[in-house]
Each structure stands twice: as structure tokens, then as C-alpha cells.
C-alpha positions as semicolon CSV with decimal commas, in nm:
position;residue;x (nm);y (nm);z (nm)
1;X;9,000;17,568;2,136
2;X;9,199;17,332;1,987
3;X;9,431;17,114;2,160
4;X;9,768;16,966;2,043
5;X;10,026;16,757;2,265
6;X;10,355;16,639;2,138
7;X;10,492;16,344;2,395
8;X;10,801;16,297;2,383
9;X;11,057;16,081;2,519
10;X;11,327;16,377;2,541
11;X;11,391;16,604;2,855
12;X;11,122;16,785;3,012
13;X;11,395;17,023;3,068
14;X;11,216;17,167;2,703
15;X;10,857;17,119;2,751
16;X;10,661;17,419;2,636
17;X;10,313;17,573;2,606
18;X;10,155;17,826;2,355
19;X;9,804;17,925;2,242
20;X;9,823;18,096;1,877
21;X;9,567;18,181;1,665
22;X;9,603;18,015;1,341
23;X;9,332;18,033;1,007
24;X;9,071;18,191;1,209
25;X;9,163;17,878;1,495
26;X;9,261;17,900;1,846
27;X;9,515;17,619;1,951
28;X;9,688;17,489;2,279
29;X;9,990;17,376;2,174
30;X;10,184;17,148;2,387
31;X;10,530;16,951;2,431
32;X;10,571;16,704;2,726
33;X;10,844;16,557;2,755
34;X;10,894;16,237;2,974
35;X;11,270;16,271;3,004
36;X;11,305;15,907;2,804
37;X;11,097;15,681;3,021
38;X;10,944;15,482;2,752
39;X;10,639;15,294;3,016
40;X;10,535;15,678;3,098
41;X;10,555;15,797;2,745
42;X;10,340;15,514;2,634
43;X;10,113;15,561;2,946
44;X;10,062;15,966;2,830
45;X;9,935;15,800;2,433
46;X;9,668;15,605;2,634
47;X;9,555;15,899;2,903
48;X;9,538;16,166;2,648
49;X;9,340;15,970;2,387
50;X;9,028;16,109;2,277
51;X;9,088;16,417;2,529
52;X;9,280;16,630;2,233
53;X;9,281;16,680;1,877
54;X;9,621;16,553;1,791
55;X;9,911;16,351;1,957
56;X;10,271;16,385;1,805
57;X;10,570;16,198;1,920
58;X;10,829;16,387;1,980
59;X;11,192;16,255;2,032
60;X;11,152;15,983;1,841
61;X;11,025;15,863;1,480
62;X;10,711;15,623;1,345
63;X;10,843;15,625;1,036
64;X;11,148;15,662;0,816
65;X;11,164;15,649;0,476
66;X;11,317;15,530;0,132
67;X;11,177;15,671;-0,179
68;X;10,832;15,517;-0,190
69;X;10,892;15,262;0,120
70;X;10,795;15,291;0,485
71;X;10,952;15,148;0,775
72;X;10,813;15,189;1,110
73;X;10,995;15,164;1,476
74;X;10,794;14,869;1,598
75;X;10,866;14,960;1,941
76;X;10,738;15,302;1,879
77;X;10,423;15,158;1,704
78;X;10,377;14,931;2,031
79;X;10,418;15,268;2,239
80;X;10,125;15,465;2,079
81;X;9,872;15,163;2,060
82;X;9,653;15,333;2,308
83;X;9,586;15,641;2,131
84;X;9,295;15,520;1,899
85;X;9,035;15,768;1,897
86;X;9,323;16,064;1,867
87;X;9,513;16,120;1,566
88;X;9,891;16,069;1,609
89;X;10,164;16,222;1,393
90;X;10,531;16,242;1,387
91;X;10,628;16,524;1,188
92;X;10,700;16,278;0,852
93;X;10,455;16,461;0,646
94;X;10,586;16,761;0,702
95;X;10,955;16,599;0,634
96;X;10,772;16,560;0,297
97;X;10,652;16,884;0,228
98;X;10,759;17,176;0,423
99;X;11,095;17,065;0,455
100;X;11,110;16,976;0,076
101;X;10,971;17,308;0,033
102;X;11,206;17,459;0,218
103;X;11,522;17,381;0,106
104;X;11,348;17,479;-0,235
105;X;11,261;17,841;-0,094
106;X;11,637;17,934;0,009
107;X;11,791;17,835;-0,334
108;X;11,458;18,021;-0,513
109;X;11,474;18,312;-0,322
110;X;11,885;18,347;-0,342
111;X;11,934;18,301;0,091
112;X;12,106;17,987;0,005
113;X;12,269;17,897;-0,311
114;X;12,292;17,532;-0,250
115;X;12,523;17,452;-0,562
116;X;12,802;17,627;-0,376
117;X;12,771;17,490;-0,046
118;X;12,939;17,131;0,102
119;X;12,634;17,011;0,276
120;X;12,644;16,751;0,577
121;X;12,245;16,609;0,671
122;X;12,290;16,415;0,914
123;X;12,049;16,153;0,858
124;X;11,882;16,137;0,538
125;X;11,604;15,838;0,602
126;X;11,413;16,052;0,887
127;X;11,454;16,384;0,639
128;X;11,381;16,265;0,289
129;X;11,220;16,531;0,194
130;X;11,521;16,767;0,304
131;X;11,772;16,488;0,113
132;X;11,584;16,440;-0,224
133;X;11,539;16,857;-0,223
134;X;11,935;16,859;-0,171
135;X;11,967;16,670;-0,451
136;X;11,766;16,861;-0,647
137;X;11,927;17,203;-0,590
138;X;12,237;17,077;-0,677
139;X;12,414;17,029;-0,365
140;X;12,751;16,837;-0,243
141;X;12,606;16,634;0,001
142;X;12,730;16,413;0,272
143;X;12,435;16,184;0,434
144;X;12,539;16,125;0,802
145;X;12,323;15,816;0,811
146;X;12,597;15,562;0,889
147;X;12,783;15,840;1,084
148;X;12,597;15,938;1,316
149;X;12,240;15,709;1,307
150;X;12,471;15,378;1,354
151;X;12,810;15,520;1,465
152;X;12,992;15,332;1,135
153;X;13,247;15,525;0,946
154;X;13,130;15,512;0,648
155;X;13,030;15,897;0,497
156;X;12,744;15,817;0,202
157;X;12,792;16,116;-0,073
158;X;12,522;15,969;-0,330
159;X;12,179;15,935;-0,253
160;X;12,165;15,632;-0,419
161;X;12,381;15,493;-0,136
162;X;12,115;15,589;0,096
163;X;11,867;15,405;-0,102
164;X;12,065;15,098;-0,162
165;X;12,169;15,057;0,207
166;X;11,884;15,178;0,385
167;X;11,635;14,927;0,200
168;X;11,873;14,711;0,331
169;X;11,901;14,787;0,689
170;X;11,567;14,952;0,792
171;X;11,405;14,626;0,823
172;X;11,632;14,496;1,085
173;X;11,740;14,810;1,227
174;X;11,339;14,933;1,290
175;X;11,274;14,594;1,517
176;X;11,569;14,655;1,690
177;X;11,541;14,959;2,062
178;X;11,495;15,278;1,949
179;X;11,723;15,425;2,201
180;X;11,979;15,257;1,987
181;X;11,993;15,527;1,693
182;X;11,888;15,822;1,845
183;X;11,912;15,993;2,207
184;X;11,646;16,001;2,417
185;X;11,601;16,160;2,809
186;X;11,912;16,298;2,969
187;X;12,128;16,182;2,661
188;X;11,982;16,474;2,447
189;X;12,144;16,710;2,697
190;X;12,491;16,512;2,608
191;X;12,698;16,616;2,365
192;X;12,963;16,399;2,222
193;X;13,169;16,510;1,939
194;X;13,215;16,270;1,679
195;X;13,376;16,318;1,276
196;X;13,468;16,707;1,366
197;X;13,669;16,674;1,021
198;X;13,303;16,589;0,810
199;X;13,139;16,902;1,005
200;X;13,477;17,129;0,918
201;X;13,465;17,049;0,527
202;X;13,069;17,163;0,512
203;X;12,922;17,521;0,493
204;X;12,613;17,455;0,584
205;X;12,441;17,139;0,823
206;X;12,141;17,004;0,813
207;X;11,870;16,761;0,969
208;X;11,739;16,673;1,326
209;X;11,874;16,931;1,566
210;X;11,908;16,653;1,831
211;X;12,181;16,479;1,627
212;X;12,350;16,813;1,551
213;X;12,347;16,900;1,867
214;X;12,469;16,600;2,011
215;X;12,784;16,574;1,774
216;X;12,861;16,868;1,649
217;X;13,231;17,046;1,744
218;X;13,268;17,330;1,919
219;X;13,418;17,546;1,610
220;X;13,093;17,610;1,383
221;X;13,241;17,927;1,273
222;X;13,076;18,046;1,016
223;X;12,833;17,790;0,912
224;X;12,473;17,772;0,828
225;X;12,248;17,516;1,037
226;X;11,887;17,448;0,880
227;X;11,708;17,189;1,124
228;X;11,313;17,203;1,241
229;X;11,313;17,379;1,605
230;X;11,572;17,600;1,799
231;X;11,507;17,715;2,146
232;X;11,699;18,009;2,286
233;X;11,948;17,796;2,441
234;X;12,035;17,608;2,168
235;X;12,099;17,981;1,945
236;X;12,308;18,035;2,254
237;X;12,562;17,739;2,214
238;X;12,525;17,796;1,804
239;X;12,612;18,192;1,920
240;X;12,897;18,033;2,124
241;X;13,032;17,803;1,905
242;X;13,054;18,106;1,637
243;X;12,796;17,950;1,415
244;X;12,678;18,235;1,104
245;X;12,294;18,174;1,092
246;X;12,057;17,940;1,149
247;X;11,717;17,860;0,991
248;X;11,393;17,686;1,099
249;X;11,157;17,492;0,902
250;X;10,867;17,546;1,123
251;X;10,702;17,914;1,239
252;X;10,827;18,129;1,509
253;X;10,553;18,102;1,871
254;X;10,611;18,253;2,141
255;X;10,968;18,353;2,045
256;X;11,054;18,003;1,972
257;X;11,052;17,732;1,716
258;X;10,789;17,392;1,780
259;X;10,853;17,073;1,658
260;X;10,788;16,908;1,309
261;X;10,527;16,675;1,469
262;X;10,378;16,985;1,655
263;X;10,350;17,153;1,334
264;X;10,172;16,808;1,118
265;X;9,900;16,809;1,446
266;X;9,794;17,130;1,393
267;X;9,771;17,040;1,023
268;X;9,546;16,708;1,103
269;X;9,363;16,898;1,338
270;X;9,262;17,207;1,122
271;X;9,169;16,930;0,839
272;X;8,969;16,700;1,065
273;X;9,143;16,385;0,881
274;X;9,324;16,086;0,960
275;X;9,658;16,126;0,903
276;X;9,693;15,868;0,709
277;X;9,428;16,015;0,466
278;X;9,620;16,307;0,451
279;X;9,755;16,333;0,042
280;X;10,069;16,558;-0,064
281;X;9,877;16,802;-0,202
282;X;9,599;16,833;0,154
283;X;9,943;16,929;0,286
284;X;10,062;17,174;0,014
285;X;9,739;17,340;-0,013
286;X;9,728;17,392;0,392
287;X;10,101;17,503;0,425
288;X;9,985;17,765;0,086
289;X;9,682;17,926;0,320
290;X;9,925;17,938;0,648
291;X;10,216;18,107;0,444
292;X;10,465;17,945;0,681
293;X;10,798;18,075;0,538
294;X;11,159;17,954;0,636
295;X;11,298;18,143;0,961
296;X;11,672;18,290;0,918
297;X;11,806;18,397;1,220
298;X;12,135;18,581;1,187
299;X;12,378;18,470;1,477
300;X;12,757;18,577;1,420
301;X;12,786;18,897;1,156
């Protein structure tokens, strides 16, 4: 059997565990979370090396990306050093592909008709694939990056924004504590409102689920959320706050949603490659033979 653990530095209040059947496979798929103590989360790289098939970190990125440029968390990268035998992931290829793919699938097969909708992502670096697909389908789209990833009023509306600023910023801003742009441990179970009036003028919101979650106002009423993973209490607080549907980029196991970096380790592991050998198309071809499809789930009628 094949084993994959995502460690993460989020609650362990969401840990989960799973064995599936996937291309003929068995898997163990895992999320531990380590409730954002970043000496334990490092530890668990360094334990669990050479013992499983894939690592992903979960709660937190390796990369982020700008067009054809990489920028990696350097405190992350310090994190994960001890994993050297084991492959580790963080969902970015995926970001790449199935997400891109995704957003591609709803306008193609007429579930979303993205040149009608006022779309908020809430950060475009860490879902480039999502924002560039966006962009393609023709969608009015407000990138959260400034918003919500550095707490700056400032709401981008061209992608070319995101470029420009990002290849300005990233470089600073990826040396700098993680826990600084994105919530980690107990703070994921936080929720503090912020720009209710940029949620209110979009129909449909999009990106990390942790940042949604966080931020988001309590009226949602009749708006769309695409992000990568739901579990049944989070479609409880979208049911609550009157949200119309939501849709998942990754499959349905065990009646609920894994993460993107979940999803790239079974990927790496099925292949037997480094990730960083890993080409578009290695991913195409794979996601083509698993027929993973976006997951609508209807919420309020």
C-alpha cells in the first residue's frame, strides 16, 4: 500500500485518514496537522522521511508563483530539509493543472459562465493556475492579493497588476515569517471579517478556503465558492451563511474533500518521480487516466 502524509501546520482539529483505491493502487492517505507549531512540523519532515511515498505540506506554501518565476518561503524550505529520501509536494502543480483545468471545465460544460460573474480570488500568486484560467474565460476579476495576503487596501482588477507587484514583493515578502500572510494553528479556526463590500459585489469566490474562511461575511447569500477542500463543517457555515453552491477542485473520499498537496502526492507517488521532474503534460496525462472531475455541491436552492 501506498502511503501519503500531508503535515501541516493548521489544526489537528481536521486531521483525517482514508485508504482509496486509485488506478489499480491502494493508498493511505493522511493529514496531520500540528496545530501551527513550526519545531514539530519540521520535526514530522525529518521522522517520516523515507518511511512513505510522499510528504505534502499542508497549511502553508513552498512556492508561489508569477508567470514563469518561482519564489519559495525560505522558512518553509528550512522546515522540510529533513525529508530527503521522500518526495515533498505542496499542491503547486496541481494549482497548475487541475485547477487551471477546472475553472476551464465549468465555463466548457455551461455550470459556470464565467463572463457573467464578478469574481473575487483571493490570492492570485498561490492559485495561478485558477487566476490566468479566470482570465481566460473572460471573467471580472478582483485578485485579493493585497487584501487579504498583506492586509493593504488596495483591490488589483488586472492581472497584470499581479504580475507587476508581485515580482516586486515576493522576494522580500518570501524571506520574511510565514505566519505573516497566512493563518496557521488556532488562527485558521478564527474568523475575522475584513472588505465585506469586495465579497458583496462578487457572484462567485474563489481560492484557498483558509483565507475565505477566515474573512469572509456572514451574508454569502447566494454565491458560488470554488476552493480545493471542504469538510462538512465548513458546508455547514457556507449552509449557514446562505451560500448557493460550492465546488471542489479535488475528488470526493470518504465523504470529504483532501487537500491540493494530498492530491499532487498521490500523483508523485503513482509516477515514481521527483517532483521536480514532474512536466505539465506527466500531470495532464495522469489527471486524463484518474478522470477527476470538478465537485458541485448544491447548498441553498
Amino acid at each position: 500500500m501506498k502511503h501519503v502524509v500531508s503535515v501541516s501546520l493548521g489544526t489537528s482539529k481536521r486531521d483525517k485518514r482514508d485508504e482509496v483505491d486509485i488506478l489499480g493502487e491502494k493508498f493511505l492517505l493522511e493529514r496531520i496537522g500540528t496545530d501551527g507549531d513550526m519545531k514539530k512540523f519540521g520535526q514530522m519532515f525529518t521522522d517520516l522521511d523515507g518511511r512513505v511515498d510522499a510528504l505534502g505540506v499542508g497549511g502553508a506554501d513552498i512556492w508561489v508563483v508569477i508567470e514563469q518565476k518561482k519564489y519559495a518561503f525560505r522558512e518553509i524550505l528550512d522546515l522540510i530539509k529533513g525529508a530527503v529520501k521522500t518526495p515533498v509536494v505542496d499542491g503547486s502543480g496541481l494549482k497548475h493543472t487541475l485547477e487551471r483545468d477546472t475553472i476551464r471545465t465549468l465555463q466548457r460544460d455551461g455550470t459556470v459562465d464565467f463572463k457573467k460573474e464578478k469574481v473575487l480570488l483571493v490570492s492570485a500568486v498561490d492559485r495561478f493556475g485558477m487566476a490566468q484560467a479566470l482570465i481566460e474565460a473572460g471573467a471580472d476579476v478582483v485578485f485579493g492579493d493585497f487584501l487579504f495576503g498583506l492586509g493593504i487596501p488596495i483591490k488589483l482588477t488586472q492581472y497584470s497588476q499581479v504580475k507587476t507587484f508581485g515580482s516586486l514583493l515576493l522576494p522580500l515578502a518570501t524571506k520574511l515569517p510565514f505566519k505573516w500572510f497566512y493563518p496557521t494553528g488556532e488562527k485558521q479556526e478564527q474568523r475575522t471579517p475584513k472588505y465585506p463590500k469586495i465579497f458583496e459585489e462578487c457572484t462567485v469566490v474563489c481560492g484557498d478556503w483558509h483565507y475565505i474562511r477566515k474573512y469572509m461575511p456572514e451574508n454569502m447569500e447566494g454565491k458560488t465558492v470554488i476552493t480545493q477542500t471542504l469538510r462538512k463543517a465548513d458546508l455547514e457555515l457556507l449552509k449557514q451563511f446562505k451560500a448557493k453552491r460550492a465546488i471542489t477542485t479535488t475528488p470526493v473520499i470518504g465523504g470529504e474533500t483532501f487537500a491540493t498537496n494530498v492530491m499532487e502526492g498521490v500523483i508523485v507517488a503513482l509516477l515514481g518521480k521527483k517532483p521536480s521532474d514532474l512536466t505539465e503534460q506527466d500531470y495532464l496525462s495522469t489527471l486524463s487516466k484518474l478522470g477527476w472531475k470538478p465537485n458541485v455541491i448544491d447548498i441553498t436552492p
